[in-house]
Each structure stands twice: as structure tokens, then as C-alpha cells.
DSSP file (Angstrom, degrees, kcal/mol; ACC not computed):
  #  RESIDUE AA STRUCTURE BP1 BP2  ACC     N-H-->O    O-->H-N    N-H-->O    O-->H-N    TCO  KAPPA ALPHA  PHI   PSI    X-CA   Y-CA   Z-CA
    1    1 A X     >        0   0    0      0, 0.0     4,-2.1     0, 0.0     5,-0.2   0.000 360.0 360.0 360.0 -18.6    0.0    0.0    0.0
    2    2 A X  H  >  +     0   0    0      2,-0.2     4,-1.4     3,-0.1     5,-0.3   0.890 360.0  41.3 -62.2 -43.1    2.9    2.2    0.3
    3    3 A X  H >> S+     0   0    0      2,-0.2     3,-3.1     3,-0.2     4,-1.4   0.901 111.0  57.4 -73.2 -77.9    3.3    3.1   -3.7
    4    4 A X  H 3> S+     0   0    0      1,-0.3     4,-1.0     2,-0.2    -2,-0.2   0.512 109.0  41.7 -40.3 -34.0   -0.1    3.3   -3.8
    5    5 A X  H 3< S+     0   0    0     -4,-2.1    -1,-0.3     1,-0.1     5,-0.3   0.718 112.8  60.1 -71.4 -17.1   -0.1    6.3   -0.9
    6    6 A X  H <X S+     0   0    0     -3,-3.1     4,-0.8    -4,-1.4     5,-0.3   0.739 108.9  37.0 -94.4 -31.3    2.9    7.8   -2.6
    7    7 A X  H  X S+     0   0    0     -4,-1.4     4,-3.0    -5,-0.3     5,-0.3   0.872 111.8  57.3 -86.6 -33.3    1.2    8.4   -6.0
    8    8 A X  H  < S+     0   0    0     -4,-1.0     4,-0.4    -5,-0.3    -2,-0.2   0.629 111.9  42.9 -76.6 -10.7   -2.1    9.4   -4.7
    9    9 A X  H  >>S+     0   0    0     -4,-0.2     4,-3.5     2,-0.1     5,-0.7   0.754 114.4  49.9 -80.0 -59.8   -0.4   12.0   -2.9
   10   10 A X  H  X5S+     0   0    0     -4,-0.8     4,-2.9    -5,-0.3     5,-0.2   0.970 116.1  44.6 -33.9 -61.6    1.8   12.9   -5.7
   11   11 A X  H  X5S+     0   0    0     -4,-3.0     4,-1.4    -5,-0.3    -1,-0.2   0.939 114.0  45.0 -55.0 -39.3   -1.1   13.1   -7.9
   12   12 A X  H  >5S+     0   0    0     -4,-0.4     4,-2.3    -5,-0.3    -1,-0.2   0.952 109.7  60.2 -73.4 -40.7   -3.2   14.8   -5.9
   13   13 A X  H  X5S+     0   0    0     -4,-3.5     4,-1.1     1,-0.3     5,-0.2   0.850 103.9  47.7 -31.8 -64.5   -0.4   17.3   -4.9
   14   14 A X  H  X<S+     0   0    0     -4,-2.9     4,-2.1    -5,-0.7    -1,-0.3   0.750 109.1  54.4 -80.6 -15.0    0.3   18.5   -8.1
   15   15 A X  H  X S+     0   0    0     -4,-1.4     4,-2.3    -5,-0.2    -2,-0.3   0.872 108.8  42.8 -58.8 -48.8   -3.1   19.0   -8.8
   16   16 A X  H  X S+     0   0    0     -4,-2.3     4,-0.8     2,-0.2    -2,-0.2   0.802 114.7  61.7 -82.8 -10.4   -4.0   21.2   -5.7
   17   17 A X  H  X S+     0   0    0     -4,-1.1     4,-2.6     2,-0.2     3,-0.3   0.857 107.2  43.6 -78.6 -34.5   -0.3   22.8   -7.0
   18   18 A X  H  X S+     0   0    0     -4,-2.1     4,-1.6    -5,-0.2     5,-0.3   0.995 112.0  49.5 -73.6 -45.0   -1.9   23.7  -10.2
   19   19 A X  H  < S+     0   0    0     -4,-2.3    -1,-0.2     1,-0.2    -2,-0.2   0.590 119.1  38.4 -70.3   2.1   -5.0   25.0   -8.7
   20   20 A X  H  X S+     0   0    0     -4,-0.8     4,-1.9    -3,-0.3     3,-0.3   0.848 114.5  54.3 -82.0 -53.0   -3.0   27.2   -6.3
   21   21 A X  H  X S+     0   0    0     -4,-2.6     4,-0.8     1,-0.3    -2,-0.2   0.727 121.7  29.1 -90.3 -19.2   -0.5   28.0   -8.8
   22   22 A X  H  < S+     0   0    0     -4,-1.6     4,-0.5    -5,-0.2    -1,-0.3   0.425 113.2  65.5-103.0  -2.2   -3.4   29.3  -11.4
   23   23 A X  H  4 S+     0   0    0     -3,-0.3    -2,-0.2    -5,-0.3    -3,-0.1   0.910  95.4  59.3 -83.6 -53.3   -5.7   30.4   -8.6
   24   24 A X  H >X S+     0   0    0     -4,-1.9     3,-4.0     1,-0.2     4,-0.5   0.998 111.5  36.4 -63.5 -74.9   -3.1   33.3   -7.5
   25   25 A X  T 3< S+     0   0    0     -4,-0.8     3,-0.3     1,-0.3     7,-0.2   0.887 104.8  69.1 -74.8   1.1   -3.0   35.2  -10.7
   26   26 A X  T 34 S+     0   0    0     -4,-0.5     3,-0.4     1,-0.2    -1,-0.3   0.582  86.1  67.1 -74.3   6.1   -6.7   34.6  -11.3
   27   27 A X  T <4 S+     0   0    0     -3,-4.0     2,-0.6     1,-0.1    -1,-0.2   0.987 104.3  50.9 -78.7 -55.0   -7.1   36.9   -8.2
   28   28 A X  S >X S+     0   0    0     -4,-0.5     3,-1.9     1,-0.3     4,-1.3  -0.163  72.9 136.6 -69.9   3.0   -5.5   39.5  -11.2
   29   29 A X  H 3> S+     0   0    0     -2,-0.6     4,-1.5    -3,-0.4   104,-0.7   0.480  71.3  37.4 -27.4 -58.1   -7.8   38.9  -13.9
   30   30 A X  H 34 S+     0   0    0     -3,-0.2     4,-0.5     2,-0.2    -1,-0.3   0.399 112.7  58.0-110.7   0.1   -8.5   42.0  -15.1
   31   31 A X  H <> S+     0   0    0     -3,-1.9     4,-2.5     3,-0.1     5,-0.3   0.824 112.2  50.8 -65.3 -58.4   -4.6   43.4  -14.7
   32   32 A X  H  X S+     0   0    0     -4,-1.3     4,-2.3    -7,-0.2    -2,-0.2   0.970 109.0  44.0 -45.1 -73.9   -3.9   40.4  -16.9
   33   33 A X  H >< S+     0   0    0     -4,-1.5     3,-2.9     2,-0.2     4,-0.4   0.887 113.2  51.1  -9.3 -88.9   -6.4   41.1  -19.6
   34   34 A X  H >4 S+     0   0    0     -4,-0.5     3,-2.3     1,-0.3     6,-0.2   0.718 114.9  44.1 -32.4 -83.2   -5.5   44.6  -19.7
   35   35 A X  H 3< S+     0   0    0     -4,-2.5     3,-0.3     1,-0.3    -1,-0.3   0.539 103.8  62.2 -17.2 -44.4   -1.7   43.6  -20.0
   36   36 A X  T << S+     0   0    0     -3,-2.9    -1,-0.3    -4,-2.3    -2,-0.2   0.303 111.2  41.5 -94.0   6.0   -2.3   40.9  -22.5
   37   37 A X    X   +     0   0    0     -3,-2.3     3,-0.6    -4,-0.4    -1,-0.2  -0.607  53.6 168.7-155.4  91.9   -3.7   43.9  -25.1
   38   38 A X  T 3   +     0   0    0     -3,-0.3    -1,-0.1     1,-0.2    -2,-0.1   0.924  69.6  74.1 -46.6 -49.6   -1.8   47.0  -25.2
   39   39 A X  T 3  S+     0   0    0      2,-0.1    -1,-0.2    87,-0.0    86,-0.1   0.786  76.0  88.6 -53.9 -36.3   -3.8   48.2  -28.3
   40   40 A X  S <  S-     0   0    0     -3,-0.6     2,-0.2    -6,-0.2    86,-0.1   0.104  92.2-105.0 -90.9-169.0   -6.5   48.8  -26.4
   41   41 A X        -     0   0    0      1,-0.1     2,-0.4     2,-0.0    -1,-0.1  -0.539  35.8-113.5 -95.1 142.2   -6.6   52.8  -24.7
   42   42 A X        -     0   0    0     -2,-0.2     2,-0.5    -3,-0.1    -1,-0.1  -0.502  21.6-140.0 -76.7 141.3   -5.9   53.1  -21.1
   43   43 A X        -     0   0    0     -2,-0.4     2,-0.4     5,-0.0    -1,-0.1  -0.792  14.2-156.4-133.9 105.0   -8.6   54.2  -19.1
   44   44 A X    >>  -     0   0    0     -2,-0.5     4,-1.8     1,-0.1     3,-0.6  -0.420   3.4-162.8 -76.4  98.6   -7.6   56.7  -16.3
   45   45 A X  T 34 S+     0   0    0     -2,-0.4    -1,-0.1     1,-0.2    37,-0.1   0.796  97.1  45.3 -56.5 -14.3   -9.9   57.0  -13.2
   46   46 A X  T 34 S+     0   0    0      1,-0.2    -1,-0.2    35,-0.0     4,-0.1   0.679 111.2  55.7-107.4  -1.6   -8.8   59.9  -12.0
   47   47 A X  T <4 S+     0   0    0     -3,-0.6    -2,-0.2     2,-0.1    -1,-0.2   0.710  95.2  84.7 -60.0 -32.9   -8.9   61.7  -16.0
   48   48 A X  S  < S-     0   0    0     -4,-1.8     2,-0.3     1,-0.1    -5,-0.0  -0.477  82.5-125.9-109.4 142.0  -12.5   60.8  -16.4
   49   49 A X        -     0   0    0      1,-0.1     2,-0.2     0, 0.0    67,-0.1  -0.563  30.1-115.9 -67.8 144.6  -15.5   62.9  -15.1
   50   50 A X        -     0   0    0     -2,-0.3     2,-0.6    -4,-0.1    -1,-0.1  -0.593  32.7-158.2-101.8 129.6  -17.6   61.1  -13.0
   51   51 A X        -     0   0    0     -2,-0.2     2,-0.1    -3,-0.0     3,-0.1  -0.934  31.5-102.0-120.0 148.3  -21.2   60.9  -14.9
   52   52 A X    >>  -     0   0    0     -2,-0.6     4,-1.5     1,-0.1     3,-1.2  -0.444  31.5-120.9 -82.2 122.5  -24.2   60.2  -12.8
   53   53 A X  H 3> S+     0   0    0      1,-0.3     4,-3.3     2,-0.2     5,-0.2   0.789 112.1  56.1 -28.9 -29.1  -25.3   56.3  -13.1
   54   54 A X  H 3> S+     0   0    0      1,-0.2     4,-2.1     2,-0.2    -1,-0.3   0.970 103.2  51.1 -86.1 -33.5  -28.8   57.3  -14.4
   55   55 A X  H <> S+     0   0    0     -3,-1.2     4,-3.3     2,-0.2     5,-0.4   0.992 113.8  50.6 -51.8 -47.0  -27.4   59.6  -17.6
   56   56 A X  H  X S+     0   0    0     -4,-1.5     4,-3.2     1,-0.3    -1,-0.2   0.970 107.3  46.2 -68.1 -42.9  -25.2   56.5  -18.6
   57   57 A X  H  X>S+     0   0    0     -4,-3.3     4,-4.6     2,-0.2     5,-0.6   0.990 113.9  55.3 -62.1 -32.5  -28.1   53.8  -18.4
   58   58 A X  H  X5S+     0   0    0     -4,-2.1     4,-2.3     1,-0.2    -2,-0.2   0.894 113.6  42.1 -16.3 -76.4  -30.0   56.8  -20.6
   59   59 A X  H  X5S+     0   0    0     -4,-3.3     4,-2.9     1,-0.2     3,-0.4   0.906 117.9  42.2 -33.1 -69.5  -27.1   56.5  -22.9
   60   60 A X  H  X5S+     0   0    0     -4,-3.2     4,-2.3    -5,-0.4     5,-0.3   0.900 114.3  49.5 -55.7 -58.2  -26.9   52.7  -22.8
   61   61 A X  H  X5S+     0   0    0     -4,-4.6     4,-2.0     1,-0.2    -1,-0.3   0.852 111.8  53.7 -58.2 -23.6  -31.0   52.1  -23.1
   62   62 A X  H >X<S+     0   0    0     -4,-2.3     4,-1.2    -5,-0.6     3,-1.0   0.996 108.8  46.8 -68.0 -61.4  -31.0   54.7  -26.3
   63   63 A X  H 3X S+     0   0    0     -4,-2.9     4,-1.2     1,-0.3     5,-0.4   0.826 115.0  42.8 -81.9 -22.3  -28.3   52.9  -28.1
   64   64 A X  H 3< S+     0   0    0     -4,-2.3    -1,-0.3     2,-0.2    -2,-0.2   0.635 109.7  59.8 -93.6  -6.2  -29.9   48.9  -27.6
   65   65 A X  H << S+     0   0    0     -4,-2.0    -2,-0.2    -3,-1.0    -1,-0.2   0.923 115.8  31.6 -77.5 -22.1  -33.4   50.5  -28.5
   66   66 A X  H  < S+     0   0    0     -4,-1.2     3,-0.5    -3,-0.2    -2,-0.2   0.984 132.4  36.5 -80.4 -72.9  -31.6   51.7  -32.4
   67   67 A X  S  < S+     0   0    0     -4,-1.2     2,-0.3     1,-0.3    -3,-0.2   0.744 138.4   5.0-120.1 -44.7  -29.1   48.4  -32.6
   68   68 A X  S    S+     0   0    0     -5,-0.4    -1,-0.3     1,-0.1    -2,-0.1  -0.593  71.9 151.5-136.6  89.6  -31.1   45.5  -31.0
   69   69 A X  S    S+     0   0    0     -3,-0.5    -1,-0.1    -2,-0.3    -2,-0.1   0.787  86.6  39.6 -86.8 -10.1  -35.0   46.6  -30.2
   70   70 A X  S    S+     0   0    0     28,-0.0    28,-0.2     0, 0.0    -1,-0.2   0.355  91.6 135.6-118.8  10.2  -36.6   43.3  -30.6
   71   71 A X        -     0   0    0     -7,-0.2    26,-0.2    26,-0.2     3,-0.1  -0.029  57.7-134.4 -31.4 139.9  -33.1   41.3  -28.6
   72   72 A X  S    S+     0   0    0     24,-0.9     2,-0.3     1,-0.2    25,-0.2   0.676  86.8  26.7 -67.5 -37.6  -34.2   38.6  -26.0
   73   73 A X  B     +A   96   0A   0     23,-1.3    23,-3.0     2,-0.0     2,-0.3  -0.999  53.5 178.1-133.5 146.7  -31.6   40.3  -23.7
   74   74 A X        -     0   0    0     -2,-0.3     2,-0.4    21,-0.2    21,-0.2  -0.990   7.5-179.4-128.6 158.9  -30.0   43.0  -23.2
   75   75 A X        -     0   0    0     19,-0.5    19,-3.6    -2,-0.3     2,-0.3  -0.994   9.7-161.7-143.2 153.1  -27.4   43.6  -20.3
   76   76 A X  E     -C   93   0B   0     -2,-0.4     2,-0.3    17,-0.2    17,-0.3  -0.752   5.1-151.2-111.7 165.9  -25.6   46.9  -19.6
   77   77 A X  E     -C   92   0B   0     15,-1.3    15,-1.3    -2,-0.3     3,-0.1  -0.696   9.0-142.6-152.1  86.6  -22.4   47.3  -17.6
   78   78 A X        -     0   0    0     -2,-0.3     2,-0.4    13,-0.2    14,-0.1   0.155  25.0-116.5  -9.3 145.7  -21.4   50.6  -15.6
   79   79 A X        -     0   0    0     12,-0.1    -1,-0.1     8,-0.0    11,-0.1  -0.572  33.9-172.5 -76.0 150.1  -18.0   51.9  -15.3
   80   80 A X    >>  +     0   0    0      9,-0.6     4,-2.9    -2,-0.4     3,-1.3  -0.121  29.1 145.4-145.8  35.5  -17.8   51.3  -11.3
   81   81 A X  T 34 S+     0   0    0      1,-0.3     6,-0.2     2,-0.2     5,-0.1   0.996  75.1  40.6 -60.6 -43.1  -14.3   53.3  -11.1
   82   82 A X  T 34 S+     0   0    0      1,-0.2    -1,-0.3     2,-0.2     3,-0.2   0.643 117.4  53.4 -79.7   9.1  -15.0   54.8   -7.6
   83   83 A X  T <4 S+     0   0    0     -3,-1.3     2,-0.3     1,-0.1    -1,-0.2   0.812 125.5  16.1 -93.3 -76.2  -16.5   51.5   -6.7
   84   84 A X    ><  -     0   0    0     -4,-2.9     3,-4.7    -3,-0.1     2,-1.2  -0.576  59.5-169.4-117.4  67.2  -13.7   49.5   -7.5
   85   85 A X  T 3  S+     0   0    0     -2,-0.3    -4,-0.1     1,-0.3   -40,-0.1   0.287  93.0  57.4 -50.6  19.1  -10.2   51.2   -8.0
   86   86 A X  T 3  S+     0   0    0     -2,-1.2    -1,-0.3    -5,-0.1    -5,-0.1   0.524  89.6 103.7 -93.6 -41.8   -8.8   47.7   -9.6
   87   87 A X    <   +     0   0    0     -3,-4.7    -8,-0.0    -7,-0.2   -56,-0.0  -0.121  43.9 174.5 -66.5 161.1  -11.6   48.0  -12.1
   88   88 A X        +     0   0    0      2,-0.1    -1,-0.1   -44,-0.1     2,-0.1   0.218  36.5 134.1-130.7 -10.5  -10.9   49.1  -15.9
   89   89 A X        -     0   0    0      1,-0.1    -9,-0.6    -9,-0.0     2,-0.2  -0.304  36.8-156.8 -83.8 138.8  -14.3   48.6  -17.3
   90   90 A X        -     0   0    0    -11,-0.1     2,-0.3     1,-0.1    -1,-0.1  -0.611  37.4 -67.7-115.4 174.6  -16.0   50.8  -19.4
   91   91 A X        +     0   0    0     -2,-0.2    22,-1.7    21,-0.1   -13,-0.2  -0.392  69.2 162.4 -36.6  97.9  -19.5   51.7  -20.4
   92   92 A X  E     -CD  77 112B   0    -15,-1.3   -15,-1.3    20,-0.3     2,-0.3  -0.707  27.8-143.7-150.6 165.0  -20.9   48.5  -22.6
   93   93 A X  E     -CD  76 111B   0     18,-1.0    18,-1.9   -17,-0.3   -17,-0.2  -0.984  10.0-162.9-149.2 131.1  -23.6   47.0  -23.9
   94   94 A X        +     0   0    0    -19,-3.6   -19,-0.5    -2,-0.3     2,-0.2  -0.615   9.9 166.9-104.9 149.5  -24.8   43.5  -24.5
   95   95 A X        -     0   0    0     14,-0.4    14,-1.9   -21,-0.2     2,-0.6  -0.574  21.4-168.0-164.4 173.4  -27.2   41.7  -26.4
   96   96 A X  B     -AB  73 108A   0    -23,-3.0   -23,-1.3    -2,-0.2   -24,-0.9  -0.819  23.0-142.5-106.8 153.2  -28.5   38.6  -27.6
   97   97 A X        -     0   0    0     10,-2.8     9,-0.7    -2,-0.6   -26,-0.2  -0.490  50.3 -66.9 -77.5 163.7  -31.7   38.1  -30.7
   98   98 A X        -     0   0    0    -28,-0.2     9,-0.4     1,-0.2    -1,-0.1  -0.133  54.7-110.5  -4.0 115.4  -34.1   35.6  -30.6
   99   99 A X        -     0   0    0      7,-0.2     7,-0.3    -2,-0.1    -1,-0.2  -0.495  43.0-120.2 -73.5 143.1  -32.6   32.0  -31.1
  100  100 A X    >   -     0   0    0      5,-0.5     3,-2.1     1,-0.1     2,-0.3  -0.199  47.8 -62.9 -90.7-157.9  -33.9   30.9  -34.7
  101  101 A X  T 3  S+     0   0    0      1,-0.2    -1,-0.1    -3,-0.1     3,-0.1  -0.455 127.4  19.2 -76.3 133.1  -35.9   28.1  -35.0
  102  102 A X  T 3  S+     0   0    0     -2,-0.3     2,-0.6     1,-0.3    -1,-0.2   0.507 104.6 116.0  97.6  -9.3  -33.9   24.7  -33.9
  103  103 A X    <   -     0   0    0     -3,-2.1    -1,-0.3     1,-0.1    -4,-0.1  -0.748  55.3-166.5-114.3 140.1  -31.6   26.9  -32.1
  104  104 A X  S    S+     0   0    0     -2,-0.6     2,-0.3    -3,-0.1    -5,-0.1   0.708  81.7  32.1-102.1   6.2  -31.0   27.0  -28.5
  105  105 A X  S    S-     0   0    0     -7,-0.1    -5,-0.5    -5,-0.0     2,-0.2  -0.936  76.2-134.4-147.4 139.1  -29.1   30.5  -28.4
  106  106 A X        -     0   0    0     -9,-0.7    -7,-0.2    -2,-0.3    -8,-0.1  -0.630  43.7 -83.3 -59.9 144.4  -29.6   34.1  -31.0
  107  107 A X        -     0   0    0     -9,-0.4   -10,-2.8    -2,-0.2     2,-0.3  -0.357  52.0-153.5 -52.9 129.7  -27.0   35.7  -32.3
  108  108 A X  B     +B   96   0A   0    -12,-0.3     2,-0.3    -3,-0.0   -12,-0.2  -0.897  16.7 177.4-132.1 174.1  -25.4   38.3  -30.0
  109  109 A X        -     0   0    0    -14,-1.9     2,-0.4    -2,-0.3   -14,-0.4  -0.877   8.7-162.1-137.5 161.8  -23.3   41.6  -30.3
  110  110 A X        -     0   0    0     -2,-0.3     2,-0.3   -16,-0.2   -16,-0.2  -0.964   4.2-162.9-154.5 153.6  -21.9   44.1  -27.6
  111  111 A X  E     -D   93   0B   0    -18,-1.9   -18,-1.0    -2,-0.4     2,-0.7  -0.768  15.0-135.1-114.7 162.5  -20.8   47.6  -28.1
  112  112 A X  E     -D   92   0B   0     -2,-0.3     9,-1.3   -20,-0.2   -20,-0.3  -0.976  25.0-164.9 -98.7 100.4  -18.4   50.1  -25.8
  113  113 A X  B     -E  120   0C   0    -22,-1.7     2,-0.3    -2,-0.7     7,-0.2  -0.859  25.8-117.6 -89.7 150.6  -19.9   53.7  -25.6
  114  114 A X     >  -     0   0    0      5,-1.0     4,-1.6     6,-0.2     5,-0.0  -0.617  28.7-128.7 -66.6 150.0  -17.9   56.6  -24.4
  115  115 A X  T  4 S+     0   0    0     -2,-0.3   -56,-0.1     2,-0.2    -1,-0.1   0.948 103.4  52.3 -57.7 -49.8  -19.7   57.8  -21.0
  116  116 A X  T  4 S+     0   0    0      1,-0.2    -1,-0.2     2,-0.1   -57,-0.0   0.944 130.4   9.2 -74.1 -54.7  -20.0   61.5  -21.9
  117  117 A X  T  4 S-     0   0    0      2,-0.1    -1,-0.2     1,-0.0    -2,-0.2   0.870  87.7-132.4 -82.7 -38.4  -21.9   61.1  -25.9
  118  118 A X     <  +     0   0    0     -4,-1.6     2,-0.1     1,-0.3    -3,-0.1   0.156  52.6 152.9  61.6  -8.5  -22.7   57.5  -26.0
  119  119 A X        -     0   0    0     -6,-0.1    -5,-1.0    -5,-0.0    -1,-0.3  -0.324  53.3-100.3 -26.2 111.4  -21.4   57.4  -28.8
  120  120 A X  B     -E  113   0C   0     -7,-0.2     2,-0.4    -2,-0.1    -7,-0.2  -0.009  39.5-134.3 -40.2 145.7  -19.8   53.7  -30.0
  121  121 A X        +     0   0    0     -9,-1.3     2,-0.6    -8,-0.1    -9,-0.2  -0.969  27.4 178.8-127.3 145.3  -16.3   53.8  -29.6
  122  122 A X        -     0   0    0     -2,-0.4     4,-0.1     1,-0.1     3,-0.0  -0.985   6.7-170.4-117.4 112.7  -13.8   52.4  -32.4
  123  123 A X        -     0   0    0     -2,-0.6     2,-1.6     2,-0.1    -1,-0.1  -0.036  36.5-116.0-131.3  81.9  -10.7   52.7  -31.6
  124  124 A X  S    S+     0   0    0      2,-0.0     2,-0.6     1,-0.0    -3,-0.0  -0.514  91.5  54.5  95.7 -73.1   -9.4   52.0  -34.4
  125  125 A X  S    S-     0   0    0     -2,-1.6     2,-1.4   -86,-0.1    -2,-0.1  -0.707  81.9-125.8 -99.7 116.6   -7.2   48.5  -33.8
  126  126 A X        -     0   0    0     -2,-0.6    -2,-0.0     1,-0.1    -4,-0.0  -0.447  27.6-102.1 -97.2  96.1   -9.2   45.8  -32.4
  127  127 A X        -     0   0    0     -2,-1.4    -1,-0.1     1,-0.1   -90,-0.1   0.807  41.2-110.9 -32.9 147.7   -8.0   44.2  -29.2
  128  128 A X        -     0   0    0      1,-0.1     2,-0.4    -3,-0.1    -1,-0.1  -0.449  42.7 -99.2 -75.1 139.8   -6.2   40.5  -30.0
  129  129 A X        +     0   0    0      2,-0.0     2,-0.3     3,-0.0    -1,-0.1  -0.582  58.3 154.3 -66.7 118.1   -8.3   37.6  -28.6
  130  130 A X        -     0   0    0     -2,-0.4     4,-0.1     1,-0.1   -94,-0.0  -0.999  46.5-148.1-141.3 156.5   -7.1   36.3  -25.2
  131  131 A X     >  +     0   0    0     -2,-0.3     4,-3.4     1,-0.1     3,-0.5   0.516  45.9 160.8-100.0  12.3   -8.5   34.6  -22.5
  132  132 A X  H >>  -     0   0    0      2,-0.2     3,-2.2     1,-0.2     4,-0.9   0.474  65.0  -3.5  67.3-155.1   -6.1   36.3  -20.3
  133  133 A X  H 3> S+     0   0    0   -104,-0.7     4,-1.4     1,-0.2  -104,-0.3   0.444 128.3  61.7   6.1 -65.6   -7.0   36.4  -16.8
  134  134 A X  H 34 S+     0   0    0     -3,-0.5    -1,-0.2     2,-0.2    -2,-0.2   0.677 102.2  54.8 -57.9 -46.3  -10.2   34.8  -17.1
  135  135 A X  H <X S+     0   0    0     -4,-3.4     4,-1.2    -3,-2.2     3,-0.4   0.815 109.2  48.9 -64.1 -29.2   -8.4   31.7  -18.4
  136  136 A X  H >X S+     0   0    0     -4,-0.9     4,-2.4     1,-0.3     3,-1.7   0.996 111.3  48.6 -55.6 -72.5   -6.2   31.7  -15.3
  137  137 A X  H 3< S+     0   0    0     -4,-1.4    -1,-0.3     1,-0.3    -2,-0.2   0.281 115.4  40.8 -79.0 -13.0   -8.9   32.0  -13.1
  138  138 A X  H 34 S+     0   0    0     -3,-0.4     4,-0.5     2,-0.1    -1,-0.3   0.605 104.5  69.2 -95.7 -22.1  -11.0   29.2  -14.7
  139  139 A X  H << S+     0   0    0     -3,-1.7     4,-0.4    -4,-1.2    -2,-0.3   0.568  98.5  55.8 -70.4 -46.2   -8.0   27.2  -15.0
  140  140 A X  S  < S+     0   0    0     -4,-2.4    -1,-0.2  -118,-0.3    -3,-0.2   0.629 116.0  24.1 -95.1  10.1   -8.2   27.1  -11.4
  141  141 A X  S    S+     0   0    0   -119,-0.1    -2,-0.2  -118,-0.0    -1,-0.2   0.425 127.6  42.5-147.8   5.5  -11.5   25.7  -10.5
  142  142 A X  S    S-     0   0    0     -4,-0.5     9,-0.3     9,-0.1     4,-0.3   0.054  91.6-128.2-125.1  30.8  -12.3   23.6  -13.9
  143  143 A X    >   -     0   0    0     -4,-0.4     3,-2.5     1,-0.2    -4,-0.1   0.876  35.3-130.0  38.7  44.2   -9.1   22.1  -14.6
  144  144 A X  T 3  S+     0   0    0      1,-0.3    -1,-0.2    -9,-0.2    -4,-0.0   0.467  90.8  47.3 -20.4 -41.9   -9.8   23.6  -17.6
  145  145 A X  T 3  S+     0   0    0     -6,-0.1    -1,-0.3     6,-0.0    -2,-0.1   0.922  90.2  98.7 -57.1 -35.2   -9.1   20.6  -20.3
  146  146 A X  S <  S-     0   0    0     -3,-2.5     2,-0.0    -4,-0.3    -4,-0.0  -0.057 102.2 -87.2-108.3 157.0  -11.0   18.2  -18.4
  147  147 A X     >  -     0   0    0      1,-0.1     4,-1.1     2,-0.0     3,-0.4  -0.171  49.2-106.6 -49.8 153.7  -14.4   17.8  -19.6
  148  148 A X  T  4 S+     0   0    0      1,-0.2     4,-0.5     2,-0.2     3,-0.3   0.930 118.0  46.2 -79.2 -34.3  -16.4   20.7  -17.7
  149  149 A X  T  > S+     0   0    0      1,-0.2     4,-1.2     2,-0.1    -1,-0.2   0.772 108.2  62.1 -42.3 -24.0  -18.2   18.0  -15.2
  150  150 A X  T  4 S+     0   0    0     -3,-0.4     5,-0.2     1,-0.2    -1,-0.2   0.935  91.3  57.5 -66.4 -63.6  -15.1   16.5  -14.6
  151  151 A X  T  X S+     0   0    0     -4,-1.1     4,-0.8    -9,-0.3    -1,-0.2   0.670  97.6  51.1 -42.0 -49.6  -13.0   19.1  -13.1
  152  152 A X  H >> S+     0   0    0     -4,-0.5     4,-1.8     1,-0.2     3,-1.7   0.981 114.9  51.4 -59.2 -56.6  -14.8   20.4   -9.6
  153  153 A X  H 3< S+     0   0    0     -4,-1.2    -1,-0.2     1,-0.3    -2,-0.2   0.485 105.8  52.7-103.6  25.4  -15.1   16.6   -8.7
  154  154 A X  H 3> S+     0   0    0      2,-0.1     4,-3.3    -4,-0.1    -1,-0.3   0.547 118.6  40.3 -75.6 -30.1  -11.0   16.0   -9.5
  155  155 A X  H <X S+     0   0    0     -3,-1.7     4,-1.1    -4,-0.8    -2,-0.2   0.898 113.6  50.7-102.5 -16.3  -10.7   18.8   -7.2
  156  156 A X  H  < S+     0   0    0     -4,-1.8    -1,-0.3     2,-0.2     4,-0.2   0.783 117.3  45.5 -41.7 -49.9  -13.6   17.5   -4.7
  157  157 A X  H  4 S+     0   0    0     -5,-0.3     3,-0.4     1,-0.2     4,-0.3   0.871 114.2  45.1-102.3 -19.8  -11.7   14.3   -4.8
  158  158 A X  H >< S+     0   0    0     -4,-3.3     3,-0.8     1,-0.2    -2,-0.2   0.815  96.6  75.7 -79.7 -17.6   -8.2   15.7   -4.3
  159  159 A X  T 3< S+     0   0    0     -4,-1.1    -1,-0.2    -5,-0.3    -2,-0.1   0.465  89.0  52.5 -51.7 -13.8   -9.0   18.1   -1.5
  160  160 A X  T 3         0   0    0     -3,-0.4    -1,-0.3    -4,-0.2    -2,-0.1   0.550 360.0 360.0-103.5 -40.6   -9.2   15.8    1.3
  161  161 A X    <         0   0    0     -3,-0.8    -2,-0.2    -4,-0.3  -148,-0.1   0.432 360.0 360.0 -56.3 360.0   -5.8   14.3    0.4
């Protein structure tokens, strides 16, 4: 029984060392992002004027009544700098259509407005796909390859160990 405790520790070990070891920068998620696309424009909390929550849903609802009016969902997302000085996130908009028929999901789109017009903002170069952060940080509590059931109960079954 002695190899047998010595590999199920081993195994289990490196397992809770990978979810530790991806766990830690998934606290950093959105430093990471950020990091992992330069192109996109820094966004300064202590440049930008603070615009009262209720103008910005204005903004928000105006632009998904022109772009998606008959969408199944819509979700909006505040800037929350004074909320959360970590946070980076700007003024956005979500939404998904109507699944067609045979479909379990619609096509969806999201946009960035600047706070002050609502205007969409382009600028210009359009940040490179990474899962940045988010992959870290998912990486640590689905063992990400593993089939998605799979993972929580590897780490359910190493945790005890």
C-alpha cells in the first residue's frame, strides 16, 4: 500500500499545486487582460468625469433601443471606477436576438460607448483575442481541459488528500 499512498499523494499534490499556482494570478484577472492587449486605450480614473449612473443607463438604453430593439436580452455594464479602483471597465452593452428556429441560443453583439456622448467607440485597432486572466482563473476551478463536469469533482476528490 505504500506506492499506492505515494502516488495518490503525488497526484493529488500536483493537482492542488496547479490549482493554487493558477488560482493566485486569477485573483489579477482583469490586470492580466488589460496587460495581454496594449492596443486597447488606457482608461484613467482619475482623467474621467464622473457621470451620474442614471445619464449613462439613458445612454446605454438609447443605443440597444436603435441596434437590437426586438433582442431577448439586453445587459448593460457601468463603469464602477470609484467603486472598484482595480476595475478598468467601461460603459458596454450587450445583447443577444431571438434563437432561430432549432436553435437553442440568437446571435449576439456588444458595443463600448464613451460615457459623456454614447457614442460607439472604435478605436481603431481591435484588441487581439485572449483569455487572459479569465483563463487563469477558470484554469483554477475547472481544470480547464478536463471535460467541464469532470473538473470540480478532481478537485472534490483531491482536496481531502
Amino acid at each position: 500500500m505504500s506506492w499506492l499512498h505515494t502516488w495518490v499523494g503525488l497526484v493529488a499534490g500536483w493537482v492542488l499545486f496547479f490549482v493554487f499556482a493558477t488560482g493566485t494570478p486569477g485573483y489579477f484577472q482583469q490586470e492580466i487582460t488589460r496587460w495581454m492587449q496594449p492596443e486597447r486605450p488606457l482608461v484613467r480614473a482619475e482623467m474621467a468625469q464622473p457621470v451620474p449612473a442614471a445619464q449613462l443607463l439613458v445612454l446605454a438604453l438609447d443605443r440597444l433601443e436603435k441596434v437590437a430593439p426586438a433582442a431577448a436580452s439586453w445587459r448593460i455594464t457601468l463603469p464602477h471606477v470609484s467603486l472598484n479602483p482595480r476595475g478598468w471597465q467601461e460603459l458596454a452593452i450587450r445583447w443577444e436576438d431571438m434563437p432561430q428556429a432549432g436553435r437553442e441560443r440568437g446571435a449576439s453583439g456588444n458595443e463600448v460607448l464613451d460615457p459623456q456622448t454614447g457614442a460607439v467607440q472604435s478605436h481603431g485597432i481591435e484588441p487581439r483575442g485572449t483569455h487572459g486572466g479569465l483563463g487563469l482563473y477558470r484554469m483554477h476551478y475547472e481544470l480547464r481541459y478536463m471535460p467541464f463536469d469532470s473538473g470540480p469533482y478532481a478537485l472534490w476528490a483531491c482536496a481531502p488528500c
